[in-house]
Structures are given as C-alpha cells and as structure tokens.
C-alpha positions as CSV (number, residue, x, y, z in Angstrom):
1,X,0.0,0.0,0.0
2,X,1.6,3.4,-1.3
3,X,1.6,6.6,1.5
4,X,2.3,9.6,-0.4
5,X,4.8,11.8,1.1
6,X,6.8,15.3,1.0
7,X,10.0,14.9,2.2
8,X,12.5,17.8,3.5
9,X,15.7,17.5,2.8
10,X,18.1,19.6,5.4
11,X,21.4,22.0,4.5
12,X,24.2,23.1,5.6
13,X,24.1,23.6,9.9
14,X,22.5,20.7,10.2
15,X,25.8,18.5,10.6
16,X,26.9,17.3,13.4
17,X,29.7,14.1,14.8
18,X,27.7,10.9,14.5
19,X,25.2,11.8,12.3
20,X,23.7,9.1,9.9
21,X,25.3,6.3,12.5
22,X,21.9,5.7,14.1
23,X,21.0,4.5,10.6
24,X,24.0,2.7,9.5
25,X,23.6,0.9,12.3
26,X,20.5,-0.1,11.6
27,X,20.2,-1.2,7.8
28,X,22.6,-2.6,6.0
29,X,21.3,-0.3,2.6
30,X,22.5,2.8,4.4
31,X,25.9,1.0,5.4
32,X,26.0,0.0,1.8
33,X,25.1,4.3,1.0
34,X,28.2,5.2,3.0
35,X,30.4,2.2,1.9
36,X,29.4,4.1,-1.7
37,X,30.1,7.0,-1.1
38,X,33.3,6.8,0.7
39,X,34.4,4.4,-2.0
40,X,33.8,7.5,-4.4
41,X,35.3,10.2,-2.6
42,X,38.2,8.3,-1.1
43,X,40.5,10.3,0.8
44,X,39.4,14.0,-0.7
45,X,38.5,14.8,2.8
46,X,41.4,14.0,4.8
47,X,39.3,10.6,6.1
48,X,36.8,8.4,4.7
49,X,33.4,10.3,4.7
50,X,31.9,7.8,7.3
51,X,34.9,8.2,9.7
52,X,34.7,11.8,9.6
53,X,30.3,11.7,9.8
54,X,30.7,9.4,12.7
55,X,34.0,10.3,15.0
56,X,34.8,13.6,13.5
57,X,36.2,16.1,14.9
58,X,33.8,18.4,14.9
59,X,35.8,21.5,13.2
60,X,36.2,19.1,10.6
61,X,32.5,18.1,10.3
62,X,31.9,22.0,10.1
63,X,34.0,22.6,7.1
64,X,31.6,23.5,3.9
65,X,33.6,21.5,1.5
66,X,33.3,18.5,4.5
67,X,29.6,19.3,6.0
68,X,27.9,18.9,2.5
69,X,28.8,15.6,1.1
70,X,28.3,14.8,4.6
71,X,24.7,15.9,5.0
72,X,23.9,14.5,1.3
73,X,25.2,10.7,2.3
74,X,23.3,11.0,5.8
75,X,20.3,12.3,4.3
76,X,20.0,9.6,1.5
77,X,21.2,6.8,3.6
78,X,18.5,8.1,5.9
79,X,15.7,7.9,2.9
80,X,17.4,4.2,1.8
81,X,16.7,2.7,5.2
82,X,13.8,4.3,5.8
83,X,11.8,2.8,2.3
84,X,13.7,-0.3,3.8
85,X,11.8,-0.5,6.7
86,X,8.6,-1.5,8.7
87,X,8.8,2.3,9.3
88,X,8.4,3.7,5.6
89,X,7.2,0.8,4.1
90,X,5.0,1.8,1.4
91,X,6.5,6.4,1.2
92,X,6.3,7.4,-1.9
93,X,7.4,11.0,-2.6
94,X,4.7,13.1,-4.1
95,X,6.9,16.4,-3.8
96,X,10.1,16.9,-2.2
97,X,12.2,19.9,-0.7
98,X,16.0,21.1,0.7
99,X,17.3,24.2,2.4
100,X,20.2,25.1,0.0
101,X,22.3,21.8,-0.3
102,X,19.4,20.1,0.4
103,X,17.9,20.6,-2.6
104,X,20.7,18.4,-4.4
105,X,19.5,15.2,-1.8
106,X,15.7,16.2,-3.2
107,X,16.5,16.0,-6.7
108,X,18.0,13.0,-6.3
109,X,15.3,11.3,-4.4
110,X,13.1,12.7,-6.6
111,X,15.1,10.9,-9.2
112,X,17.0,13.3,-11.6
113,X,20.3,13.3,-10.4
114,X,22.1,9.6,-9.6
115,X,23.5,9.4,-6.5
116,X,27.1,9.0,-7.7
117,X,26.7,12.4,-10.0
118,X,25.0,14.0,-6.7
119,X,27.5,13.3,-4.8
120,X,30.3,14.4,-7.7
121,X,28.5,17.4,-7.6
122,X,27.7,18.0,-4.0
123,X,31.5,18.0,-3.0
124,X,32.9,20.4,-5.9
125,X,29.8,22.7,-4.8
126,X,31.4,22.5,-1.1
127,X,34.8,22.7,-2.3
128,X,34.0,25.8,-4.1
129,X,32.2,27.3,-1.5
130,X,34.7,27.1,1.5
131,X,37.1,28.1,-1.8
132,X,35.3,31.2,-2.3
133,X,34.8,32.0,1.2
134,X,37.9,32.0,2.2
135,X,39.2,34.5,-0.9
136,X,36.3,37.0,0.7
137,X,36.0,38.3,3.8
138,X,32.5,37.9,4.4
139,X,30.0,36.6,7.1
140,X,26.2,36.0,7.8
141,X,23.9,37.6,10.1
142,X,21.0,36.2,12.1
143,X,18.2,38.7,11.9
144,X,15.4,38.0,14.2
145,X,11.9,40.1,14.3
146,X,12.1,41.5,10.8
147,X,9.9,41.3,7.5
148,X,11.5,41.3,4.4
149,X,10.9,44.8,3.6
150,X,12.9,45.4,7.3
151,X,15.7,42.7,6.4
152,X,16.5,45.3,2.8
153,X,16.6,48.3,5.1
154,X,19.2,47.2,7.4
155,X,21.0,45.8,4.2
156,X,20.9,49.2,2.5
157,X,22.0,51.3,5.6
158,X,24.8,48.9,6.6
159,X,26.3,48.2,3.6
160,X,29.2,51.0,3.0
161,X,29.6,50.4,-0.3
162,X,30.2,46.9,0.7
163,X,27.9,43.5,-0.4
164,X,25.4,43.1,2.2
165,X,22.1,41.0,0.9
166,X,19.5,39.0,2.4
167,X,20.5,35.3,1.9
168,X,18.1,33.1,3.7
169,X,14.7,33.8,4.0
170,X,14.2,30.6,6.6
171,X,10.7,31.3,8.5
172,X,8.6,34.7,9.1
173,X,10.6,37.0,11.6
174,X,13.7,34.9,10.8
175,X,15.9,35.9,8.0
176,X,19.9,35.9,7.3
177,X,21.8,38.8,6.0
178,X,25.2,37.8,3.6
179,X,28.2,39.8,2.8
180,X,31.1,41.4,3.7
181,X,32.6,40.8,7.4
182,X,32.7,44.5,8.0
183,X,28.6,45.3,6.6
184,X,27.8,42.6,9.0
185,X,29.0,44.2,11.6
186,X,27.4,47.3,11.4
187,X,24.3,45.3,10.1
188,X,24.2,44.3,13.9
189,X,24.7,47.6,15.5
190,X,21.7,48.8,13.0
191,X,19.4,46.2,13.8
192,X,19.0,47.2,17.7
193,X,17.7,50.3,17.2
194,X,14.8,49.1,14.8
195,X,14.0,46.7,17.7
196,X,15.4,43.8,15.8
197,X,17.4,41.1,17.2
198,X,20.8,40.3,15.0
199,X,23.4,38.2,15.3
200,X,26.7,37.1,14.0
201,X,27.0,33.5,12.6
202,X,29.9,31.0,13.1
203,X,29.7,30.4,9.1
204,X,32.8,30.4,6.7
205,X,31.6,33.1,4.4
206,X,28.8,35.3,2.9
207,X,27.1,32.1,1.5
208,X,24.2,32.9,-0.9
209,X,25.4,36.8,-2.0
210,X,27.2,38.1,-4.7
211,X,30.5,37.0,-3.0
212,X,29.7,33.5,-3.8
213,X,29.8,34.2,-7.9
214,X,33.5,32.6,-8.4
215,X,31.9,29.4,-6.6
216,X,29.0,29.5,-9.3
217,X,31.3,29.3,-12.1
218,X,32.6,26.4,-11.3
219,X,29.1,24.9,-10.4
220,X,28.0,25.8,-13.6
221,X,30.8,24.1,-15.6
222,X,30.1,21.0,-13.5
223,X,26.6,20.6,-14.3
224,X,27.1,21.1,-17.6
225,X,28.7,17.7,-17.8
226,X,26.3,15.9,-15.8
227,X,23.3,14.1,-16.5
228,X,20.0,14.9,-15.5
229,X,16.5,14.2,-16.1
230,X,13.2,15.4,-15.3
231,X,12.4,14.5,-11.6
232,X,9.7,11.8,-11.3
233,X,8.0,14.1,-8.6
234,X,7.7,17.7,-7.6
235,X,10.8,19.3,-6.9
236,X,10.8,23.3,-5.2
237,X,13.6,25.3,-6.3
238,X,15.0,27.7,-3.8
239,X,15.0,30.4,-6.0
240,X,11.7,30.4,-7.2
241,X,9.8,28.9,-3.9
242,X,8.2,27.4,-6.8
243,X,8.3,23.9,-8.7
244,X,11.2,23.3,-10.7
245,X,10.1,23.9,-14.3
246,X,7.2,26.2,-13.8
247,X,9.3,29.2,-14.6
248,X,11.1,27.9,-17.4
249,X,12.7,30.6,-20.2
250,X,11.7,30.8,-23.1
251,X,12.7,27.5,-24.9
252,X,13.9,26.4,-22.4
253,X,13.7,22.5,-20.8
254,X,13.0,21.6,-17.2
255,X,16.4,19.9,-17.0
256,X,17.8,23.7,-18.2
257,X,15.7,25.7,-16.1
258,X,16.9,23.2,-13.1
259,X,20.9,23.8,-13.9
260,X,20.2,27.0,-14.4
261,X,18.2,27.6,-11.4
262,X,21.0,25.7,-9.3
263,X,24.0,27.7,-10.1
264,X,21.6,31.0,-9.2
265,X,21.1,29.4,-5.6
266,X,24.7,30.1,-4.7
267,X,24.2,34.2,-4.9
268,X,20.7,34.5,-4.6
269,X,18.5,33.9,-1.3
270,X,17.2,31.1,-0.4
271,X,12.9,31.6,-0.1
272,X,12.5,28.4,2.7
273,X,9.6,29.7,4.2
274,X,7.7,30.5,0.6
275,X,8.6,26.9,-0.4
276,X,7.3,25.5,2.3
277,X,4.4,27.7,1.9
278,X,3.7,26.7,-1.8
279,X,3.8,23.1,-0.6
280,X,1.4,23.2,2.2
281,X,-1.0,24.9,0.3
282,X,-0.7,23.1,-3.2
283,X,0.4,19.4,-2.4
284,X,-2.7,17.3,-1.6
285,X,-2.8,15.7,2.2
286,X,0.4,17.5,3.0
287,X,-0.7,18.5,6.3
288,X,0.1,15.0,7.9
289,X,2.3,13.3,5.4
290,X,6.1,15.6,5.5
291,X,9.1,13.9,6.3
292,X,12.3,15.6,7.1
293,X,15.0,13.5,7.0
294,X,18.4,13.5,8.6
295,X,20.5,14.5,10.0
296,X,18.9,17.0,12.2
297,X,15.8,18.6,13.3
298,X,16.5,21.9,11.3
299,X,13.8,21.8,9.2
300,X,11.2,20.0,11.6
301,X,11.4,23.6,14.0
302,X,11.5,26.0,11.0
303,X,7.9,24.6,10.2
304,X,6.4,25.1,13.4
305,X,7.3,28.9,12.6
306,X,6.0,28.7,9.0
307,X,2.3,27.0,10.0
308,X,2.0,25.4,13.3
309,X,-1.0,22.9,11.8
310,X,1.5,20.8,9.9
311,X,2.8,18.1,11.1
312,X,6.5,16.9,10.1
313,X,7.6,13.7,11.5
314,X,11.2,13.2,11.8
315,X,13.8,10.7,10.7
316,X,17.2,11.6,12.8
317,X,17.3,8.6,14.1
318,X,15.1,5.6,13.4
319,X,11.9,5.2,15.4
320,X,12.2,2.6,18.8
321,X,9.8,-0.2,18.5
322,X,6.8,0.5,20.1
C-alpha cells in the first residue's frame, strides 16, 4: 500500500559528529550508502566520509567543503533505510524539498540526479564554496523580528559600499543577511535600534550573496557535464519557492531551467519559508504526510514557525519499536 509523502531534505548547519550512524547501524542499505560513497570520494576529505560523519572532529565536520557531502550521504542513507523498513514501508514521494544543499539530496530522491553524480557534484559545490569563502571576507547575520521589507533596510543602511544582501529567508521574523565581514558588523549595531534582534553567525563566508559568484562558475561548468532528467516528482527550487520547471525561459527545458536555477542558488537567497508555503498549500494531504530527513531537526522547527497545523515527523534517528 503506497503513503504519499513530501520529504524535507536539510542544508548546511544541520551537521553534526555521529550523524547518519543511528542508521547505518541499523540497515545494512544505508551501510551499503556510505560504503558508496566513501568508495567514491576516497581520501578527498582527509578521512573516509563515514569516519569523519561518525567520529569527527567536529571543526572538521563543520568545514563546507566536508559538511555537504556529509549531510547529502546522511540524508540519503537516511531515505534508503527508511523505504527499507517497517517504518516507511509503502513512502512514496509526491513532492520533495532542501534548504540550500538540500535541494541536491531532493533531486536525487526525486530521481534526476544519480547518487554517484549528486554526490560528484555535492563535494565540488562545497569545495567551491569554503574556496570562495575563504578568498572574501565575508560573514552572515541572524536577523530576528524583521519582515522582508525590514531585512532590505538594514542591508541598505549597513552596507558602505560593501555587499550586504539578504541570503536566507528561513521562517517569518527569521531571515539571514550575507556579505562582507565589515557590513555585518554594522548590520548588527543597526538592527537594535529598529527593535530587531541580530546576530553574527559561526559560518565560513557570505554564503548565498554576490560574494559566492567565483563558486557558481565552477558549479555551472560541473553541471554542464552531468546528466540529469526530469524529476519523477515535484521538486521546489529555492530560487523560485516554486516547482522546478514552472518558470522555465523561453525554450527552455526543465532539465535547463533546473541547472540554471541551481548555479543562481549560490548568490541569490534562499525563499524556505515561501517553499514550504507553496507546498502546504498546493500538495494534496500535505498537512500529515512531511518527512524531514536526517541529519537533524533543522527543518522540523522552522515549520512550526511557517504554520504550526503541519505536522512533520522526523527521521534523525530511526523510530524505537513500540
């Protein structure tokens, strides 16, 4: 018997030692996942992926170029042992979802992207990131309390003459400012007096701002040499907080709009709390059927902000028999 099912697919922050080992332990399909994957990769991380995802260290776990291939592997060995299971017997996908890197995992659940050219492509986009982040000197703000309209002020009265962008667009009254180290700064000594709440973030750079371009060059070239189809199920871009393909440019295919769309993720903001808007109110029985998978819980608390009625159930660690 088939359950449809949205599942959420979490990014970058997310990470954490040991993540993915409840699973592993559990089914051998996600052991098989990881054995995959760090067959692929090989030493490009200093460790095997599954030694670094399970015994760290943690300042290793945190690196960009380290924390997405991680988050991918955990996040699709999560979804392997899940359909595996007593658990998710029967899931089948009827739209999925990711924050950022997580909308590579939901592509490739969603079946357009194979899990070895995901992955391919999931490391050089983390690569390139912690690349371009360390040529820049930029940062991220939490910005707590403000509408969008807010979020743009504080950008254009703290910027300098320096890149300062909203990046994130996570819940209502939650959004995260991009750019320069210096316009994040003063971004926070702005914010106070408008009765906002800001704070610096523990990130490597400005990710999702015009400081990220260098990064999407090299994205672009990558998926220009990989395969992809059209998903098998409803896939939301970032960009667009809409399905991938409903935008497309003129003459252009859904596989084209989705490359296209992917390489504009890196320096544009990421509409979270719009997607999960769109999906609520335009994927049938949505209320009680989204997943988020690991690692993580991210997503699961962000939702509660977006629309309190939904219910996610959550897959960080498989469920205790009852």
């Amino acid at each position: 018997m088939s359950t449809r099912c949205v599942l959420l697919c979490p990014g970058q922050g997310a990470q954490r030692v040991g993540m993915g080992k409840p699973w592993f332990d559990a089914a051998p399909v996600a052991a098989q996942t990881f054995a995959a994957a760090d067959a692929l990769l090989g030493d490009r991380l200093g460790a095997p992926l599954s030694e670094i995802c399970f015994q760290g260290p943690e300042d290793r776990v945190n690196r960009t170029d380290v924390a997405q291939p991680a988050i991918f592997v955990s996040s699709a060995a999560c979804w392997q042992a899940l359909t595996a299971s007593e658990e998710g017997d029967g899931l089948t996908p009827v739209a999925t979802a990711g924050l950022s890197l997580g909308e590579y995992t939901a592509l490739h659940l969603a079946g357009a992207i194979s899990f070895n050219d995901c992955l391919e492509l999931v490391a050089l986009r983390g690569r390139a990131m912690q690349e371009a982040a360390e040529a820049s000197k930029g940062g991220m703000v939490a910005l707590i309390g403000a509408d969008e309209a807010q979020a743009r002020t504080v950008c254009d009265q703290a910027a300098g003459g320096e890149v300062l962008v909203p990046a994130n667009f996570n819940a209502p009254g939650q959004i995260v400012l991009s750019g320069h180290a210096s316009a994040c700064e003063r971004a926070v000594e702005i914010a106070g007096p408008m009765g906002l709440r800001a704070s610096l973030l523990p990130v490597a750079g400005a990710f999702h701002s015009p400081l990220m371009a260098p990064a999407g060059e090299r994205l672009a070239k990558a998926l220009e040499q990989v395969e992809i189809t059209e998903p098998q199920c409803t896939v939301v871009s970032n960009v667009t907080a809409l399905p991938h393909g409903e935008e497309p440019g003129e003459g252009e295919s859904v596989v084209g709009s989705i490359k296209r769309r992917l390489v504009e993720q890196l320096t544009a903001p990421v509409r979270w709390d719009a997607s999960c808007a769109w999906l609520v109110a335009n994927v049938a029985e949505s209320r009680e059927q989204m997943h988020e998978l690991a690692p993580g819980k991210v997503l699961t608390g962000l939702m509660r902000r977006i629309d309190k009625s939904v219910k996610v159930i959550n897959h960080d660690e498989p469920s205790q028999p009852s």
